[in-house]
C-alpha positions in Angstrom: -77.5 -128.7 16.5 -80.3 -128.2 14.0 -79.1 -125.4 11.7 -81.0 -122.1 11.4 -79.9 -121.2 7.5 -81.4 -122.7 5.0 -78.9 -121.8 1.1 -80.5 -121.3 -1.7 -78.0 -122.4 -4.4 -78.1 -124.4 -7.5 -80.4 -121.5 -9.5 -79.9 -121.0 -13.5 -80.6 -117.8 -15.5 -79.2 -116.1 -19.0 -78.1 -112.6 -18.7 -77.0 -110.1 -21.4 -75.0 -107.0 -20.0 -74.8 -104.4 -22.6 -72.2 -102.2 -23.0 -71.3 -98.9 -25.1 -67.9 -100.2 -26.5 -68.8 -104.2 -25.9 -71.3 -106.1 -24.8 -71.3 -109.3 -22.7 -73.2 -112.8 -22.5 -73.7 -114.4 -19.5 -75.6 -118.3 -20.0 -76.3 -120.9 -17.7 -75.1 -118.7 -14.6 -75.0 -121.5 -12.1 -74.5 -122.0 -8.0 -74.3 -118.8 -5.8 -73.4 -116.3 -8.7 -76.9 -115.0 -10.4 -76.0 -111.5 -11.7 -72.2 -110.1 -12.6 -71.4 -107.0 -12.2 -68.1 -104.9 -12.4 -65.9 -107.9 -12.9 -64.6 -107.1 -16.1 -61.4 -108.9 -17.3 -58.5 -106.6 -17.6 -55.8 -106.0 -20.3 -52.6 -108.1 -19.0 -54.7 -109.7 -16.3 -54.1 -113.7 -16.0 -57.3 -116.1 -17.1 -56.6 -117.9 -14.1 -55.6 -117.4 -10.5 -52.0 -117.2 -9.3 -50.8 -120.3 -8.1 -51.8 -120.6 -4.6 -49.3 -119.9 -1.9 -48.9 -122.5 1.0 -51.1 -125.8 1.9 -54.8 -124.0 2.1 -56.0 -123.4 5.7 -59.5 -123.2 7.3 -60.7 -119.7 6.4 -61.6 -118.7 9.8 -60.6 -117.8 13.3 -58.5 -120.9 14.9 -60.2 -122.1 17.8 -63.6 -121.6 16.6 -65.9 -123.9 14.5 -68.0 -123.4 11.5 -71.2 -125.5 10.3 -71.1 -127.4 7.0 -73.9 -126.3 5.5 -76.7 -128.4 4.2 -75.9 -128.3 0.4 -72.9 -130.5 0.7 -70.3 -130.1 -2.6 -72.3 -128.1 -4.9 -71.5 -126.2 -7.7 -69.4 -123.1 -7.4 -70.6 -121.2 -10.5 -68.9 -117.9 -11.6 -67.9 -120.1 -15.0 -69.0 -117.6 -17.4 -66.7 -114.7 -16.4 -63.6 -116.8 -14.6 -63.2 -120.2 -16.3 -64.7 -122.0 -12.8 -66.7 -124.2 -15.2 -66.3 -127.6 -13.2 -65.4 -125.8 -10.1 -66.8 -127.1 -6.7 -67.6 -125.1 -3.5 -69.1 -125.6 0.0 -70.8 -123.2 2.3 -69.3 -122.7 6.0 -72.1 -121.2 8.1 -72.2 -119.5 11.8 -73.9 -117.4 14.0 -70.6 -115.5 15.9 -71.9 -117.1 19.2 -69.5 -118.7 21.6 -67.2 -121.6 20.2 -68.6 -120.7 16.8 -65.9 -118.3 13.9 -66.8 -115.0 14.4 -67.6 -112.9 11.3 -64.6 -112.7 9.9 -63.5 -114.6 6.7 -59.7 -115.3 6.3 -57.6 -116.0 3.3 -57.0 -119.7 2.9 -53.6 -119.4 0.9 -52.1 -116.4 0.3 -52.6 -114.5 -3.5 -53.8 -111.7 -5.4 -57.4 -110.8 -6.7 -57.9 -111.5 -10.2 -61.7 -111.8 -10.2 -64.6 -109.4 -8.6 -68.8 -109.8 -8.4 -69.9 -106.5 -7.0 -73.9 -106.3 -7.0 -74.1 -103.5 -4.4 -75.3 -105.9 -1.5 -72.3 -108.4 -1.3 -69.4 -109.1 -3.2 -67.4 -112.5 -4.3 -63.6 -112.2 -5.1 -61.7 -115.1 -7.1 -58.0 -115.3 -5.7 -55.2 -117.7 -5.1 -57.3 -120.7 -7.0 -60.8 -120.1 -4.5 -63.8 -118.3 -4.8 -64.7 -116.2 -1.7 -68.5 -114.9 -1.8 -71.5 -113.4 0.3 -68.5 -110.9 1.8 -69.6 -107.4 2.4 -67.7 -104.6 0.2 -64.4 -103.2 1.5 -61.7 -101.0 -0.2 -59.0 -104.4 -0.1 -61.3 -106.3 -2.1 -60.3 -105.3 -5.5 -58.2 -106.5 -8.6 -54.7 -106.2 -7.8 -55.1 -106.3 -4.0 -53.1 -109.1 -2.9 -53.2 -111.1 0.8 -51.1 -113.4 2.7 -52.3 -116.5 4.1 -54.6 -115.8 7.3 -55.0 -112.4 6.7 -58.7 -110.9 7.2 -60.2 -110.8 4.2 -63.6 -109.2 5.3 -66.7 -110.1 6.7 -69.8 -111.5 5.4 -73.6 -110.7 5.0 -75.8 -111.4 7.4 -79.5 -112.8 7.2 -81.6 -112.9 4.4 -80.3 -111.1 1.8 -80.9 -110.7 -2.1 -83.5 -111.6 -4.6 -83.5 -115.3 -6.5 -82.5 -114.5 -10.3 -80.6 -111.4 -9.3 -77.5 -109.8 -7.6 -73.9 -112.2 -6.9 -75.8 -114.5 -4.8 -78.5 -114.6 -2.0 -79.7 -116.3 1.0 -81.9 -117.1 3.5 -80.6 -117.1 7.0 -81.5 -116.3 10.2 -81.0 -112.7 11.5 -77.1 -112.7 13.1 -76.3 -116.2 10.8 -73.4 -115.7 7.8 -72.1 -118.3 5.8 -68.8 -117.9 3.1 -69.7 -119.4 -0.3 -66.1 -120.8 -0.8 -65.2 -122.2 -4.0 -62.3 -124.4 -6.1 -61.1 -126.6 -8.4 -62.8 -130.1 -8.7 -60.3 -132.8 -7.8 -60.8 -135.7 -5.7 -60.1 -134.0 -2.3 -58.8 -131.3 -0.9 -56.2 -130.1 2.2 -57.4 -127.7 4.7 -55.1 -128.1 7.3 -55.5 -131.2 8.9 -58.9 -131.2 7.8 -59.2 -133.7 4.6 -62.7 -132.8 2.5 -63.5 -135.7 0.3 -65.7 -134.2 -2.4 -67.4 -137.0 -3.8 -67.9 -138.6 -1.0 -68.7 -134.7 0.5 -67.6 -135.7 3.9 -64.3 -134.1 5.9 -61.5 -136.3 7.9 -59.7 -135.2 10.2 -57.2 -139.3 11.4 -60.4 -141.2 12.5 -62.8 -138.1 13.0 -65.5 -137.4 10.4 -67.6 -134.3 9.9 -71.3 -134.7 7.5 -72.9 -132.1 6.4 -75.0 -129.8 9.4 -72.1 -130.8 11.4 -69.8 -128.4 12.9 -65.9 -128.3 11.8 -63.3 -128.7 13.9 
């Protein structure tokens, strides 16, 4: 199926956020992430996600399939504010239509927010060791709010949305089309279920089957 989003990732730009008490330097903002905004680091807050709770599932509804979108393993950005220099991420895209996830992004392991991107149009969360983004703004997604694995973590944007060099990310999508920006550590693969993602080879296994990128997962 030929896919109907095309992300823009990959993007770099230097911002300075000035503040009355502190001010804050943001170079070589990378991947999905162009523009931080309200995800200040807290007094006793950890520098890094809690340790993720459980082997990490697929973050959406079982049954249903999501496309790998066309930008394989790409950078997940964020670095300047969380330590996810390094970091790699994919996109999962759909369009809600029958056999494909509904809009609705689950938690992949279970853990507490430590990290929030707020730009007023969509909002990325860092928790449990990934980066969610492209969700749409609810009252669960802030620091301190924690989830268990599976639980509903929101939904995401939908069409074209934001401007290139501004805002926590943007995209252009069909109208109805969403896709999760959905970030982590760089190791040489990693476990979603019984889905194996090989990220230098950027291909998933699943025994003998194989999914490339524009294909559709399970």
């Amino acid at each position: 199926m030929t896919t109907k989003l095309k992300v823009v990732a990959d993007q770099s730009i230097a911002l300075v956020k000035a503040h009355k008490k502190k001010s804050i330097t943001l170079a070589g903002v990378t991947g999905a992430v162009l523009l931080v905004v309200g995800a200040v680091m807290l007094p006793g807050m950890p520098a890094s996600s809690p340790a993720p709770s459980g082997t990490p599932h697929l973050p959406w509804q079982s049954g249903t399939s999501m496309q790998y979108g066309p930008s394989g393993v790409h950078e997940a950005g964020y670095d300047p504010i969380w330590g996810t220099g390094g970091w790699k991420a994919v996109d999962l895209l759909s369009d809600g239509s029958t056999g494909h996830a509904p809009n609705s992004v689950k938690a992949v392991t279970g853990g507490t927010i430590d990290g929030v991107c707020d730009d007023g149009t969509t909002v990325a969360v860092k928790m449990g060791g990934f980066i969610y983004a492209h969700l749409l703004k609810n009252d669960r997604l802030v620091i301190g709010h924690s989830f268990s694995q599976g639980d509903e973590l929101g939904q995401l944007k939908t069409g074209t949305f934001g401007t290139k060099g501004k805002g926590c990310g943007y995209a252009d999508q069909s109208p109805g089309w969403f896709h999760l920006h959905l970030g982590f550590p760089n190791t040489d693969s990693i476990v979603f279920g019984d889905w194996t993602l090989n990220l230098s080879e950027e291909v998933w296994r699943r025994g003998n089957e194989t999914r490339k990128v524009n294909q559709w997962i399970p």
